[in-house]
N, C-alpha and C positions, 0 to 999 in steps of 0.2 A: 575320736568322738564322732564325724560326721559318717565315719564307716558303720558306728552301730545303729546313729538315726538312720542312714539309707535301709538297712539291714531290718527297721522296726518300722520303716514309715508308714505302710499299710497298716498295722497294729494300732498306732498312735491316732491316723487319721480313723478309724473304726470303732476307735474306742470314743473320739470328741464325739464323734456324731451320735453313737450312744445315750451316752452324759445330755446331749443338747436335747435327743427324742423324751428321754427320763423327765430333762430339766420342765420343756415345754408341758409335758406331761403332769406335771404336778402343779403347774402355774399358769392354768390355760386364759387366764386373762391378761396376765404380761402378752399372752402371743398375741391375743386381741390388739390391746392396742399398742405393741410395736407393726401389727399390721394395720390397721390403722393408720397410727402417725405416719406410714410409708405409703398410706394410699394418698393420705392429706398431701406430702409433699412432692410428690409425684403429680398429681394430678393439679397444685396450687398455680403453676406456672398456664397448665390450660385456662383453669378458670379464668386467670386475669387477663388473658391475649380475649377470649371470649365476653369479659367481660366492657371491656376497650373496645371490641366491635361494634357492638350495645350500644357502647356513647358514642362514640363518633357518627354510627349512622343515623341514631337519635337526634345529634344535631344538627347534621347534614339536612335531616328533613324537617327540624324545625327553622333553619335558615332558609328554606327553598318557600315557606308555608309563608315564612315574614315577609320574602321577599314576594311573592301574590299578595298579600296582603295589602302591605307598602304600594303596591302600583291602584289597587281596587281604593283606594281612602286617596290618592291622588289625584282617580280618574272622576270620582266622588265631589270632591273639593271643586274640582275644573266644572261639574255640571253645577252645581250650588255658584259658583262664580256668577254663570251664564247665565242660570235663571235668576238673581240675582239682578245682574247689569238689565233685565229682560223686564222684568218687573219694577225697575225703576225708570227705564224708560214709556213704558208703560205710564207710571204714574207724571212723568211729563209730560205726554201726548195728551193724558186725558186734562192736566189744568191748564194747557194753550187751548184746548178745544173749550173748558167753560170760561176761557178767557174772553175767548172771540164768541162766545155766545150770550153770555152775559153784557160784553158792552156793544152790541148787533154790528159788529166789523166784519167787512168783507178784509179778508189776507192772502197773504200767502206763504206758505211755511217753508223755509228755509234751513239748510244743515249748514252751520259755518265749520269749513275746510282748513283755512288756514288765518295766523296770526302773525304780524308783522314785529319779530320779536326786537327790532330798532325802537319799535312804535306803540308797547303792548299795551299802553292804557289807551289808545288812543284809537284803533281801528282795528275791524276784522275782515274775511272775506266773506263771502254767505257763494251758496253753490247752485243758483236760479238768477237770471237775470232780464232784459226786457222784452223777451219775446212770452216770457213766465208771468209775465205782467207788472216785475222788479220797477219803479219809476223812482229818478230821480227826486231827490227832499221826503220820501214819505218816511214816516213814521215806521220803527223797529221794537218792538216788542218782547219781553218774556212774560210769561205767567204774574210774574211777581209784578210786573210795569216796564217804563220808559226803558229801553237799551237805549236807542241812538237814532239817526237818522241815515238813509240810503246816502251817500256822496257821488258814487258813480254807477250807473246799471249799465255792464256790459251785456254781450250775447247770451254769454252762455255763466257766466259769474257777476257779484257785485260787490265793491266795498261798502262798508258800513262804517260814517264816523260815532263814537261812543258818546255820550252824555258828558262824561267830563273832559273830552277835548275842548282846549281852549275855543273853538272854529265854532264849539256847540253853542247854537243859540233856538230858543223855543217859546212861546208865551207859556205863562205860570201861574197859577194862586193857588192861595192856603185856601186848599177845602172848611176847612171850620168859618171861618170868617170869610170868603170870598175876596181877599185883595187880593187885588192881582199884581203882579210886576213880569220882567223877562230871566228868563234861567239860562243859563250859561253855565258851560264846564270850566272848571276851575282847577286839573290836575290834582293828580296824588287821591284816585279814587271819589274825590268828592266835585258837589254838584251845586251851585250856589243862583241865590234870585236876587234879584237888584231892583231900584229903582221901586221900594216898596216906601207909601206913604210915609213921614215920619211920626205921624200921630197913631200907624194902625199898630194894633194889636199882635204883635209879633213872637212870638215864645219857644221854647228849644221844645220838642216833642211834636210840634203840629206838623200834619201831613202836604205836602205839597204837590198839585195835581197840575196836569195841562188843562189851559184854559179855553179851549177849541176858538181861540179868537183869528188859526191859519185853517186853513185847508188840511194840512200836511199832517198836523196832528189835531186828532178827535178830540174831545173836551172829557174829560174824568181818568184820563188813565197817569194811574200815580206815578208821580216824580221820585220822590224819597220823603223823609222825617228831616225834619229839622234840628242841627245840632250848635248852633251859634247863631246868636245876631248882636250886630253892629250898626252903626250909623255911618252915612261916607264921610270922607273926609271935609265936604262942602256942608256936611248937616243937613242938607237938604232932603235926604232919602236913607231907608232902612238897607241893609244888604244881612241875609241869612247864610250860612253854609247847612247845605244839606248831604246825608248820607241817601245814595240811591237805594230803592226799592228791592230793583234786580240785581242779583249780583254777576257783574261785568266782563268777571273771568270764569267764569264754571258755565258759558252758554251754550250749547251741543245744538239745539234747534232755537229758532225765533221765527216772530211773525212779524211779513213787512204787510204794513195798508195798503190798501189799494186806493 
């Protein structure tokens, strides 16, 4: 048997191919798309490595775009910060300056440096001292009113005791009604007047101002609001607790009197 296929194999092989040109020949759209489906699958494997290129460099360049992006909206934020912090102080500069022109005080303005964190209701540093014209006892100032008093003017720096250091003492009266008594700090943020008649007129709300009865400090510049009153223990005299004015830890600049 394998001797008569070697003996026919030309034959056999001449004859398929035949048959195949006939077959194609009568059914020219099988050949279509058996050529076809072999282009598609031939050619499938390209598409996809090309198509994968596509994405990958696509995101390649929209990672590069995000990351410019991300730095410009960063660098954005940091200048909005600035003018920000810029415009606020700003807006402090300008109500120390109708502080001090509204009640005709000569000052001098001061940046506090540092805080005695053993000591924090109680004292600050201020970064001017007596040669800047800083004088011991005067009067310290924010926008809003009373800080504190000068305690020590060095050279070239000064401490400043706060309003509600015990040590603080100042004349006082209730603006509304003009009594007067002495203000003293009382710790834990609050600021208290003693030695107020026991017949006056005393009430939680009313403002309490310097009396300008020292030197040291001018007469109208507010103490704080009144948030308690009692009688002493002798009955003899009223004592109020007051909230201050200015508030004691957010002070960046102050004015000391001259």
């Amino acid at each position: 048997m394998p001797t008569i296929f070697a003996r026919n194999k030309n034959w056999i092989l001449i004859s398929l191919a035949v048959l195949l040109v006939i077959f194609f020949s009568l059914a020219p759209s099988l050949f279509s798309g058996i050529k076809t489906l072999s282009v598609r699958v031939l050619s499938a494997p390209i598409n996809a490595l090309s198509s994968a290129g596509v994405y990958f460099h696509g995101k390649r360049a929209l990672e590069e775009e995000n990351a410019v992006l991300e730095k410009k909206i960063a660098d954005l934020s940091l200048q909005i910060a600035s003018f920000t912090e810029l415009a606020n102080e700003n807006m402090r500069l300008r109500r120390l300056l109708d502080f001090e022109k509204n009640r005709h005080l000569r000052t001098v303005p001061a940046e506090v440096i540092a805080r005695d964190p053993s000591d924090w209701v109680g004292s600050f540093v201020i970064d001017k001292g007596a040669p800047d014209g800083i004088r011991k006892g005067a009067a310290v100032c924010s926008a809003r009113g009373l800080v504190g008093r000068v305690a020590e003017a060095g050279d070239r720096t000064s401490s400043v005791m706060l309003i509600t250091h015990p040590n603080f003492k100042a004349g006082g009266m209730i603006r509304s009604t003009r009594t007067s008594g002495i203000v003293t700090g009382a710790g834990k943020g609050l600021v208290k007047i003693d030695y107020l008649p026991v017949d006056a007129e005393v009430m939680k709300g009313m403002e309490v101002i310097t009396s300008g009865y020292s030197r040291s400090f001018p007469k109208g510049i507010s103490v704080g609001e009144i948030v308690s009153v009692e009688k002493s223990k002798t009955g003899l005299y009223k004592s109020a607790s007051i909230k201050p004015s200015a508030d004691l830890f957010d002070q960046e600049i102050v004015l000391c009197v001259k």
